[in-house]
N, C-alpha and C positions, 0 to 999 in steps of 0.2 A: 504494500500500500504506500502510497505516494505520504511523502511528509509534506500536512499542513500549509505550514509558510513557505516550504519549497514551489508549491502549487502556487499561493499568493503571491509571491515574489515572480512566476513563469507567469499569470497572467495581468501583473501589473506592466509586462510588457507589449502588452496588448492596446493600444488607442482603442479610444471608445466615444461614442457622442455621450453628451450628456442631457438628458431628458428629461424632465417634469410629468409622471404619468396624473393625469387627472379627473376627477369625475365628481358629480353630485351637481347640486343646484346651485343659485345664487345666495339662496340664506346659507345653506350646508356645504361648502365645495370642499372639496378632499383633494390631497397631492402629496406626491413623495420623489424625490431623484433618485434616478436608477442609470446605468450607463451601459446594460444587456437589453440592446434594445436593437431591432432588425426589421428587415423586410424579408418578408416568406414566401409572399407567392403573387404573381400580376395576374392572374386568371384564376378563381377571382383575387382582387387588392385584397391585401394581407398584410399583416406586421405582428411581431411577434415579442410580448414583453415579457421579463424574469425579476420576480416580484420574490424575496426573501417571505419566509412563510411567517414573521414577526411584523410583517408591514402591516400597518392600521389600514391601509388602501385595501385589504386583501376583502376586510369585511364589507366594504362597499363593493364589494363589484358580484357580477352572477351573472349566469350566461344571459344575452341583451341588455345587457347597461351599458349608456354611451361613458365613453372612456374620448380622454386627449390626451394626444403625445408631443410636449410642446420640447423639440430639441432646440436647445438653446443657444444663444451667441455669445460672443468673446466679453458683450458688457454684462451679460450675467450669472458671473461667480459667485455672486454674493448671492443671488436666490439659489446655485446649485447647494449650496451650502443650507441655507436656511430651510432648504424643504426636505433636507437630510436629518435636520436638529428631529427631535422629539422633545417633546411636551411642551410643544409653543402652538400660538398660533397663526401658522404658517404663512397665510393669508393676508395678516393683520398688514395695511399700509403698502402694499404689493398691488400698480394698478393691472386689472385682469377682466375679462367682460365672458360671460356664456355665450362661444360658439359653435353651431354645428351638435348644439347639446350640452356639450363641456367646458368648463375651464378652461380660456385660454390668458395664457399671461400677455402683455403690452413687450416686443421686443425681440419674439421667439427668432428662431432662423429656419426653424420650419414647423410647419402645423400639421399634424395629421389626425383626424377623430374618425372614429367607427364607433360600434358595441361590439361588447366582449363576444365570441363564437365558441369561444371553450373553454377550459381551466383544467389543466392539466398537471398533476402532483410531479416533481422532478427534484429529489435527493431535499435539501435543505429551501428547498425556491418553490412557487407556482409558477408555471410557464402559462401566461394569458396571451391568450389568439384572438388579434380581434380582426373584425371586417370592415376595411375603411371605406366610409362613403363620401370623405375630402378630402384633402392634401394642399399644401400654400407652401411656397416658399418665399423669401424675404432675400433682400441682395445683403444683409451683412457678415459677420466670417462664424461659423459652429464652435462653438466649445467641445473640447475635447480632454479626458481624463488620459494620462499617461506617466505612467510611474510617479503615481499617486500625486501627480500635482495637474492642474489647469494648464491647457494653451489651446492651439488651433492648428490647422490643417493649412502648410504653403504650399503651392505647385512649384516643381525644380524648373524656375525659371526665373530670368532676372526681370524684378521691377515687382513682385507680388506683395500686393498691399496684408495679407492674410500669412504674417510669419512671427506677429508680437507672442510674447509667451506674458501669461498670466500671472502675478506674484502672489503666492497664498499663501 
């Protein structure tokens, strides 16, 4: 069996988006970051989320509840952060409006919402399948998680505005 932190430390090698998954209404809106977050299948639109089975999101959701997946840009580390915290409220002071059903926050780098299609038990995680009936995308740069710190995604070419690294 693999060691632990040997594993933690193999997949901190990993870039990842990092995402806001989201749901409930305007009085009650639920969210948490996650950064195991994909796309599964274009026929039909699919994406695919991995929810730790301790996330408070976990009890809102069942199969047909609209879900948002708001993957985030380079100015919001401080929210990737904040919707990682526990026992705050997350929400509080963060502008966000119900789109497409869900939570979407002010600033995202891309939007995706459906409802959940399935929920799926996988080792210490829920793997949620959801069915997306939007997608937006935004022109400014993705946040991305990599060896456990913040930054972004630059193309190997000179002059790319998308190469700042995030200080956490």
């Amino acid at each position: 069996m693999v060691d632990q932190q040997a594993f933690k430390d193999a997949m901190s090698q990993l870039a990842a988006a990092v995402a806001i998954v989201t749901t409930g209404t305007a009085e009650a809106p639920h969210g948490t970051t996650v950064s195991a977050f994909m796309s599964l299948s274009l026929d039909p639109p699919m994406v695919l989320v991995s929810l730790d089975k301790r996330s408070s999101l976990l009890a809102q959701l069942g199969v047909g509840a609209p879900i948002g997946i708001n993957v985030l840009s380079t100015e919001q580390d401080t929210l990737a952060r904040r919707f990682a915290s526990k026992g705050i409220d997350r929400f509080a002071g963060v502008e966000w409006a119900i789109v497409d059903d869900a939570p979407q926050l002010d600033g995202d780098h891309t939007w995706v919402a459906g409802t959940v299609g399935r929920i799926i038990e996988a080792g210490d995680h829920f793997l949620v399948l959801v069915d997306v009936h939007s997608a937006d995308v935004n022109t400014n740069c993705p946040l991305l998680y990599w060896q456990r710190e913040f930054g972004t995604h630059g193309m190997i070419q000179p002059g790319n505005v998308c190469t700042e690294t995030i200080e956490g």
